[in-house]
C-alpha positions, 0 to 999 in steps of 0.5 A: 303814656303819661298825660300832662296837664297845661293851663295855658294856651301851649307850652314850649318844648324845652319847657315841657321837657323839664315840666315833665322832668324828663330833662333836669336842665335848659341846656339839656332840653336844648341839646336833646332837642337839637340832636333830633331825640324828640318826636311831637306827634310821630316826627322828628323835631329839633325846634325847642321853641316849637309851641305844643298845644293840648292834643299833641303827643310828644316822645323822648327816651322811651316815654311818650307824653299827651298834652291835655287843656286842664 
């Protein structure tokens, strides 16, 4: 698992896709999204402007991601 460090508030989940260099681009952050790749804590989720907030954990393609407040 790897931890990723946010300064902010939350970050969306196509930004933190491609903050994470998990996706190389927007429109693939957008398109894994949409074709149901990605779970934030456990579940399935295809809104790529859903907010992320430190304590959530978000899996895709084998790697799994905890958000923590830096």
């Amino acid at each position: 698992m790897e931890v990723i460090k946010i300064e902010t508030e939350f970050i969306k989940l196509d930004s933190l896709l491609k903050f994470a260099a998990l996706v190389g681009t927007g429109g693939e952050a957008k398109y894994v999204i949409a074709e149901g790749l990605v779970e934030v804590n456990g579940e399935t989720c295809t809104m790529r402007g859903r907010k992320i907030r430190p304590g959530d954990r978000v899996s895709f393609g084998g790697n799994e991601l905890e958000i923590v407040q830096a």
